[in-house]
N, C-alpha and C positions, 0 to 999 in steps of 0.2 A: 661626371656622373649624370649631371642635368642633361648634359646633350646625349648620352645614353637612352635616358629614358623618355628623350624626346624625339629620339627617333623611334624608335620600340612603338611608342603612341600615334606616330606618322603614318608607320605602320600598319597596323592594325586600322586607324582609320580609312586607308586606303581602298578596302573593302570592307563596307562597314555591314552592309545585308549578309554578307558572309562571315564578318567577328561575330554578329549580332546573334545569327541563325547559329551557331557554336557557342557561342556563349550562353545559349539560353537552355542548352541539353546541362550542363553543368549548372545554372542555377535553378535548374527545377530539382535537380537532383539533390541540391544543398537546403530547398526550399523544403523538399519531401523530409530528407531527413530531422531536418531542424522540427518538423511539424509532429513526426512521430516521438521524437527524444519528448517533448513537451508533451502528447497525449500519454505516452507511457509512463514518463512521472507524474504526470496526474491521474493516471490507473493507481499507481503504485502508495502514492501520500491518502488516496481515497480507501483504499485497502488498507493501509494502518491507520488510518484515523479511527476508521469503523474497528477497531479493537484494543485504540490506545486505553480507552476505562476500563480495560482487563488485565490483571495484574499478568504481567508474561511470566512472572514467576508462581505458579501457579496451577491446582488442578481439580476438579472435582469430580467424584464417583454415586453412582446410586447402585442399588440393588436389584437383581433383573431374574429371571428364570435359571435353573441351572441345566445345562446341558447334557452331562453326562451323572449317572450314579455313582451314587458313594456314600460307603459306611450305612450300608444298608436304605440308605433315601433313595429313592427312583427319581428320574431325572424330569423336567419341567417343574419341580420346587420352587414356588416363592419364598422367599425369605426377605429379612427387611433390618437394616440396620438401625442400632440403638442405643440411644445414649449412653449407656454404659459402656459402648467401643469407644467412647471418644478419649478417657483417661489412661486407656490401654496405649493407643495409638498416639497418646502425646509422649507417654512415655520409654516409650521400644522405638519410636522415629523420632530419631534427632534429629532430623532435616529437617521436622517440619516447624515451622515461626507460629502458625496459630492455626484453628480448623475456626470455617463459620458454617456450621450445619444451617439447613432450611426445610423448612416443612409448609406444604399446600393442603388449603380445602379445597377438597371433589367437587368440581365445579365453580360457578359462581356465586357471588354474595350480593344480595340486593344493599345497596348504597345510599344511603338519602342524610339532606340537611331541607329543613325545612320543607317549603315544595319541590325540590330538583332532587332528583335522585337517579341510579342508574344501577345496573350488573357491573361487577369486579369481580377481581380474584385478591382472596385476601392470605396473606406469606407471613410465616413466622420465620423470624433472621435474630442474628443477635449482632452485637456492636461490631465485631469481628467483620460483618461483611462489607465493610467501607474499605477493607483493605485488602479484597478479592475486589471488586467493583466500584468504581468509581462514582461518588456518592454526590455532588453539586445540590446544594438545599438555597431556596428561594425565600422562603424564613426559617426558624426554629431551629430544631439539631433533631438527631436521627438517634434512635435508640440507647441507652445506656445500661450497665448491669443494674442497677437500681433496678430500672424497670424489668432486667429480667428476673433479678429476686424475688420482686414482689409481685413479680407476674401484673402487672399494671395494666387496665386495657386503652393504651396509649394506638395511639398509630402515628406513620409519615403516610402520607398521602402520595400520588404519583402526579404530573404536570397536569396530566387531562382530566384525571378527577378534579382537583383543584379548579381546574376552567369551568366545570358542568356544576360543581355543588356550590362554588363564590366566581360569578361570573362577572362581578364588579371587580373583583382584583383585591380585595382587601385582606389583611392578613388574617388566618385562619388560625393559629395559634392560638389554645384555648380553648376553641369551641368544641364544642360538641356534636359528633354522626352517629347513625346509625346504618351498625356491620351488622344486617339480618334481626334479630332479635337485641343484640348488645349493642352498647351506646358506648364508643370509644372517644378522649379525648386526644383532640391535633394536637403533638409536638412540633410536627413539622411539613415541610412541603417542599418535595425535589423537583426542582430544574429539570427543566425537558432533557430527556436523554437523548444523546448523540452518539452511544454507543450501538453497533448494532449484533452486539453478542448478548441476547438473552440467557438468563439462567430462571428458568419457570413460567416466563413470558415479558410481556414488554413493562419497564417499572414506570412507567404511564399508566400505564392502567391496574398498579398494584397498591393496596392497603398491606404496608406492613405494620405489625406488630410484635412484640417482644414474640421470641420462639415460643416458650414456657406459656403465656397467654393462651397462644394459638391453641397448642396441645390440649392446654384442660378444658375451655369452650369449647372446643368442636373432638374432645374426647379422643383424640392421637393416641395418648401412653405415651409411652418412650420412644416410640418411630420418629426415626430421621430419613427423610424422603430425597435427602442430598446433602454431603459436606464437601464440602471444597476447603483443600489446606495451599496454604502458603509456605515456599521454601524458604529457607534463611539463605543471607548470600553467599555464596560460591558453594550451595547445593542444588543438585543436578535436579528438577522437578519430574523426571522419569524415575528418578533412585527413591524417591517418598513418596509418586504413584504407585510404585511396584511394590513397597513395605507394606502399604497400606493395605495394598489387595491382596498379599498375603497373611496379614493379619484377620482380615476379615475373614477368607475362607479358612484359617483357622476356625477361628471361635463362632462359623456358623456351621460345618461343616459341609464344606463344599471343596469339588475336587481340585488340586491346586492347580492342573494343568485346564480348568474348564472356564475358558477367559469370556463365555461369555453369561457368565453369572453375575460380573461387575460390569456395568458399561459407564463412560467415563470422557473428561473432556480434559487434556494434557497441553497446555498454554504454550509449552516450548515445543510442543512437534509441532503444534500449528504453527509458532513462528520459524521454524525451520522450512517448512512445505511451502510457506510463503516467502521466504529467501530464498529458497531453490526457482518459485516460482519469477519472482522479480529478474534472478540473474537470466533465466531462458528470455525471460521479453527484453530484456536489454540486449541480451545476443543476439534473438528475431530482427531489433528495429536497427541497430549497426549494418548486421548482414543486409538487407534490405537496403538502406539509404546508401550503403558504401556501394554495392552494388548500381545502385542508379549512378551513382559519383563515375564511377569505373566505366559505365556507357558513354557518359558525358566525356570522359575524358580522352576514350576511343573515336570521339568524334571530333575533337579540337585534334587527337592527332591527324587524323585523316584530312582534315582542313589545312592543317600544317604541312601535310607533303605534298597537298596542289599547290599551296603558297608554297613551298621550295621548287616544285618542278615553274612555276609562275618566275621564279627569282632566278634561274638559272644562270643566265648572260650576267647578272647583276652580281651573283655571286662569284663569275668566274671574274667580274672586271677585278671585284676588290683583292681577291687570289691571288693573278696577276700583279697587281699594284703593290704588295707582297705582306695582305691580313693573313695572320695567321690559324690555322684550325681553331686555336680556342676562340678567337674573337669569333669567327663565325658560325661556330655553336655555339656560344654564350647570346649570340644575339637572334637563334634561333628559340632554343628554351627558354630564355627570357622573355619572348613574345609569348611564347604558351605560358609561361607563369603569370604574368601581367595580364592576360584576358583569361586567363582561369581565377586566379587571385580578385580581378574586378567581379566575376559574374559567380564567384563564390561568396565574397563579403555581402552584394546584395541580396543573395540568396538570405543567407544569415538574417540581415537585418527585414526580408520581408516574412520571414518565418517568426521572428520574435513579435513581430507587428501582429501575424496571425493568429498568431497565441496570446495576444493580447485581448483580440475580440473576443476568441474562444474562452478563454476567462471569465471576461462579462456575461457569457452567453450559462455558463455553468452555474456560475454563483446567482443566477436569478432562476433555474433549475432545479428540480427534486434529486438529480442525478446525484451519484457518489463518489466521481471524481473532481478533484480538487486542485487545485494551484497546475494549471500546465504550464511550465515553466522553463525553461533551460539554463542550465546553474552556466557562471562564468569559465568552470574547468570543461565544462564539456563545448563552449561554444570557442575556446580558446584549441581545444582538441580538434574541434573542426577547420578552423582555420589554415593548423598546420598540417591536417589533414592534406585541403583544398592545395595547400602550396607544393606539396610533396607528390600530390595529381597531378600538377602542372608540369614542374618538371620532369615527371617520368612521360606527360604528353609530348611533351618537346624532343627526346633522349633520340624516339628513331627519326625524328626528321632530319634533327641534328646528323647523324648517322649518315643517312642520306645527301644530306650537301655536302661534310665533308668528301663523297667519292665523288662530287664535280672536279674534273679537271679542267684548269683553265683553257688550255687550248682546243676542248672538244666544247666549252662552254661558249668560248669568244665565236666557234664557228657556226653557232644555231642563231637562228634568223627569229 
């Protein structure tokens, strides 16, 4: 076996500007691939990171113009959902685990502690929303029904408020701001968000407060400006967006085939449209690199059958001498395996090295892609890829030498 593969490398050395210059259409190819598999997974983890703080199970609706008449209403109707749909809809939807309605003031809220102050928007949520949205607190805790009972005028602050109104860092808990006119006490202070699915705007730059709060200082009523429910598990989150929205155009009367009276954000078709999405860029970057593989490999053949037409006399002596057809393709395809097999591993290993840098270059970046990487199954897949190139590189040279006849081989000069 040793002297096998020591001549195979004899070989190959023998012409080495010629292994080199074939070798290196197969290692770019392996290199391109390996580069794209790592920028695509790092499309892809940067794309669900930005909406792992959203519950995938999960949906929320608001109330919007209605399009078509009915029951006597002309059609561009406002209407406005109200806390009084919310006991209805817990109880005709079993699917749903909890609603956390939200409600916005019209614009902004002037902000101030001491001398630093600034414009916000200030959000009525109930405790419920930590389990649509991913909630990370820097101190304190985030709403409780206490506070919605008693309508409390507490708040959580968002990251960048926190930095503008206590620029020292110290904990805010306790104190006391001023929302416009009213003086709300800090419960708490979230951690920068790193989701980038807003629901009302960015919760950096939000003061929330109990709902029930919201509503009576800034004189809402019962308006719910958005609820978002949660599925129980192994329910469909389209089958309790669809309830919901029948419910409501019930009991506001609107028409039920008039879909754009609710408009609405549904957590599982976007992660479906994002699954569809992933498999196509995974198909793209295959297709693509395998294809560069497949140029490279067309050329290690073609290099292969100058080296056979090259060996010809040599192959006719060993013929003669009485090697048999498998030795002498076995030691043709083994040569294109052994120089496709080397200039594919290296390929590999400069590709993981590149997405090494590439990493660095990301993580000190604003950019949304994340970890470019290449998992061990897929670098293991290209390998046996690279080997199974080789050999099918080698199969017609192989081909080829076997139709030397020894005596028309012994006779060329």
């Amino acid at each position: 076996m040793i002297e096998f593969f020591t001549e195979i490398w004899s070989t190959i050395t023998k012409n080495k500007s010629r292994s080199l210059l074939t070798a290196f259409g197969v290692f770019w190819g392996m290199l391109m691939l390996m580069v794209l598999i790592g920028l695509g997974n790092a499309l892809t983890v940067g794309i669900y990171s930005n909406v792992e703080g959203f519950a995938m199970n999960s949906c929320l609706i608001s109330a919007g113009e209605t399009s078509k008449p009915y029951k006597g209403f002309q059609r561009g109707r406002s209407w406005k959902i109200i806390a009084s749909d919310l006991p209805v809809i817990e109880s005709q939807v079993k699917g749903v685990k909890c609603l956390s309605p939200m409600v916005f003031t019209t614009g902004s809220t002037m902000v101030s502690y001491g001398d630093k102050h600034e414009n916000y928007r200030m959000v009525g949520v109930t405790p419920e929303y930590t389990q649509v949205m991913k909630t990370d607190l820097l101190f304190g805790r985030f709403i409780n029904d206490i506070d919605m009972q008693e309508k409390r005028k507490v708040c959580v602050i968002g990251n960048e408020i926190y930095g503008v109104l206590f620029p020292n860092g110290e904990n805010p808990v306790g104190k006391r701001i001023m929302c416009g006119s009213m003086q709300y006490t800090i419960v708490g202070v979230r951690d920068k968000n790193l989701n980038h699915i807003y629901i009302g705007g960015n919760p950096d730059k939000m003061v929330q407060s109990p709902l029930t709060t919201v509503q009576q200082v800034y004189n809402l009523g019962d308006e719910l400006h958005i609820v978002m429910a949660v599925a129980k598990p192994d329910v469909w989150v389209s089958e309790i967006d669809a309830e919901m929205r029948t419910i409501l155009k019930q009991r506001h009367n609107v028409a039920p085939d008039d879909d754009k009276a609710i408009w609405g954000f549904n957590a599982e078709e976007e992660m479906k449209a994002l699954g569809y999405l992933r498999i196509g860029l995974s198909a793209l970057i295959w297709l693509i690199g395998l294809g560069t593989l497949i140029s490279g490999a067309v050329g290690v053949s073609n290099i292969m059958l100058v080296t056979v037409r090259e060996r010809t006399k040599e192959i006719g002596v060993r013929r003669a001498l009485g090697a048999s057809p498998y030795v002498i393709a076995r030691q043709i395809v083994a040569e294109s395996t052994v120089l496709t097999a080397m200039a594919g591993v290296v390929g590999i290993m400069a590709g993981v090295g590149l997405l090494q840098i590439v990493e660095k270059i990301l993580a000190s970046s604003e950019t949304f892609m994340k970890n470019p990487q290449v998992s061990f199954g897929a670098a293991a897949a290209c390998l046996i890829i690279i080997i199974v190139v080789g050999i099918l590189a080698g199969l017609l040279p192989a081909i080829r030498a076997l139709k030397i006849k020894p005596i028309e081989a012994l006779s060329e000069e």
